[in-house]
N, C-alpha and C positions, 0 to 999 in steps of 0.2 A: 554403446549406449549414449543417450546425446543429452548431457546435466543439463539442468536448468541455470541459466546466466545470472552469475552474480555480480549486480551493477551499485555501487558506491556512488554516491553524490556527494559534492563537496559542494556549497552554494557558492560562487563566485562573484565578485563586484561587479556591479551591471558593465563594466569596461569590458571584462573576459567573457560577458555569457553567452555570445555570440561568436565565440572561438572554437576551433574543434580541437578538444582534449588532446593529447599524447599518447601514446599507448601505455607510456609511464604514470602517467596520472590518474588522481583518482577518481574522474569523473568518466575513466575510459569504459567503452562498452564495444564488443567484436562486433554489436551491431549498429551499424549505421542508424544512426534517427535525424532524421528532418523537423524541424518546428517553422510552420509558417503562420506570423505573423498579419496580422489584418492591421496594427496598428502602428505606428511610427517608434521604433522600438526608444528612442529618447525619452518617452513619454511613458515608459514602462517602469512599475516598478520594480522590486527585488523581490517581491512576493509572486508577481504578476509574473518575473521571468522563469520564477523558482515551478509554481502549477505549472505551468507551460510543459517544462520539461519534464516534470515528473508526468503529468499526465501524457505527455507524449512517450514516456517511458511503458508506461504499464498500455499505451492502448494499439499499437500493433501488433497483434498478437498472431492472426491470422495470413497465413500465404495467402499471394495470388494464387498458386497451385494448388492453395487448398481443395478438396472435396466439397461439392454441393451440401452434402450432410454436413461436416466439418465445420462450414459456413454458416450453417443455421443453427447450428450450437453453442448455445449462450458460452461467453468466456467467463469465469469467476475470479473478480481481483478482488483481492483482502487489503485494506489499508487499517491502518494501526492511528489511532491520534488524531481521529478527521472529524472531529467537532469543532473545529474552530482551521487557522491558517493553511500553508498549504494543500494539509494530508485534505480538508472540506473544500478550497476552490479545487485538486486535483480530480476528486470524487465528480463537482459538479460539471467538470472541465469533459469529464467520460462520461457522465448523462447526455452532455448537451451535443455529444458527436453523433452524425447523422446515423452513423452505423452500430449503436449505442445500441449491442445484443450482449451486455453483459449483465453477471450476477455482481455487486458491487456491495461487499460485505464492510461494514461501516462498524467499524471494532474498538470503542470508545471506553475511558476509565469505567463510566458507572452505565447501566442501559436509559435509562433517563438520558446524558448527554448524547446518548447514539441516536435516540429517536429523534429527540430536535434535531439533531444534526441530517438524519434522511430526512427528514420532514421539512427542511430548510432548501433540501436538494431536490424535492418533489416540487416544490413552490415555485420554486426557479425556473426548473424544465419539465412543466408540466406535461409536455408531447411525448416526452421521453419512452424509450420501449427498454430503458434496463430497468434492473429489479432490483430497487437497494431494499438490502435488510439489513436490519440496526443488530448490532449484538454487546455484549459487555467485555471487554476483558482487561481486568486489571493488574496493569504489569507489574506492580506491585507487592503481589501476590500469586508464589509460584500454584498455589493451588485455583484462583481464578485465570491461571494462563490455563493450568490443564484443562479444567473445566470449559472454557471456552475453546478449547481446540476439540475436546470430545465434543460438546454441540454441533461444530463444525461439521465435523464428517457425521455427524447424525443427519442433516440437515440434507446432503447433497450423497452418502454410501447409499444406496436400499440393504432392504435385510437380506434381498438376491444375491448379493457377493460372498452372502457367506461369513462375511468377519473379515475376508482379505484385504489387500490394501489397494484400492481402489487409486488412482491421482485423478483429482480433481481440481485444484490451484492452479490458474495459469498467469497469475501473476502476485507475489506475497510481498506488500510493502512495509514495513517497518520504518515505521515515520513518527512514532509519539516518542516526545522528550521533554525533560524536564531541563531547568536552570535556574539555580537557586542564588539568591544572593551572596555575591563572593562575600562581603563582610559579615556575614550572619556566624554568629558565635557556637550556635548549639548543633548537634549533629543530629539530623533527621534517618533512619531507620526503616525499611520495608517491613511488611510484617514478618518475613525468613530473617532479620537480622543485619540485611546487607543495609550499605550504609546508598542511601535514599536515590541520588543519581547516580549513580552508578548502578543500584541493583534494578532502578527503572530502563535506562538509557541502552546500556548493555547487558547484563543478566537478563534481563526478563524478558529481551529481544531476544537474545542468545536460546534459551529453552523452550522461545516459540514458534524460532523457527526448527528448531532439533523436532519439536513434536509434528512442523506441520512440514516438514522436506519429503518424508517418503510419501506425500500425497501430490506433489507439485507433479506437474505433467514433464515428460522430456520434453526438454526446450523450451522448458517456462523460464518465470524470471521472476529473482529475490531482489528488489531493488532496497537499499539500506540508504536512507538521507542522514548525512551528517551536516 
């Protein structure tokens, strides 16, 4: 059976971003990716290197040897945190590709920020043939991760499967994160009790991808930005 690749980002000083990883490190991935640059990469910045490759992460999804059908099956990538910095230029980054047949699921604290945020990415590239849909899910709150995971497979299972477990993911980013002021005195809290960045950052990355793995296609891809 062939798992889906789990790919770790570590962001690197624009000195290293242009190096290829180690197979030790935690930026390795068993699959080869290329980013090619249209612009002088000196002139690049840390955000600009960071979309780049995540968006080059989550958008090869598709063999050359794929199947004509295969081909013309929209790909569905879940990004986490895309209303504002990389997780929204990576988002705009896979509208604006010419081959842009994807389902681009825009999965933001509140549904308010998700809409601006697809609505920001419809503006942008407006020729676009993906299909962003805005959805809420707040990591926050283990019962809005569930809740948004059941949406999910609502959205994309039919009721023809039966209840089975259908995969349909073929690429689940995990990219929203918090950081709090280190000198800040008082301890912020999720609504479960966990203590605020940690239960956002990891917990509630942790139980969303637990909820959304047995949907991920073989040979997809959980990319995790740190």
């Amino acid at each position: 059976m062939k798992h889906p690749k789990l790919l770790l980002l570590h962001f690197l000083p624009l000195s290293h971003a242009f190096t290829t990883p180690s197979p030790h490190s935690r930026a390795y991935s068993a699959t080869k990716t290329s980013i090619h640059l249209s612009s002088d990469p000196n002139n690049l910045s840390r955000r600009d290197v960071s979309s780049l490759l995540l968006s080059s992460l989550l958008a090869p999804l598709t063999t050359p040897a794929a199947g004509a059908a295969e081909a013309k099956t929209p790909k569905t990538v879940v990004i986490t945190g895309c209303n504002s910095g990389i997780g929204l230029d990576a988002a705009t980054r896979l509208a604006q590709r010419d081959d842009a047949n994807y389902n681009i699921v825009m999965a933001c604290r509140t549904l308010a920020k998700a809409t601006a945020a697809a609505n920001a990415v419809k503006e942008s590239t407006p020729a676009t043939n993906a299909n962003i849909i805005p959805m809420e899910c707040d990591l926050s709150s283990l019962s809005s991760i569930s809740s948004f995971a059941d949406s999910l497979k609502g959205l994309f299972i039919s009721a023809a499967s039966g209840g089975g477990v259908v995969p349909f993911v073929d690429a689940l980013c995990l990219n929203a994160g918090v950081a709090r002021d280190v000198g800040a005195k008082d301890v912020l809290r999720t609504r479960d009790g966990f203590e605020y960045t940690v239960g956002i950052n990891h917990l509630g990355h942790f139980y969303l991808n637990h909820l959304l793995l047995p949907s991920v296609v073989r040979g997809g891809r959980i990319v995790v930005t740190a």
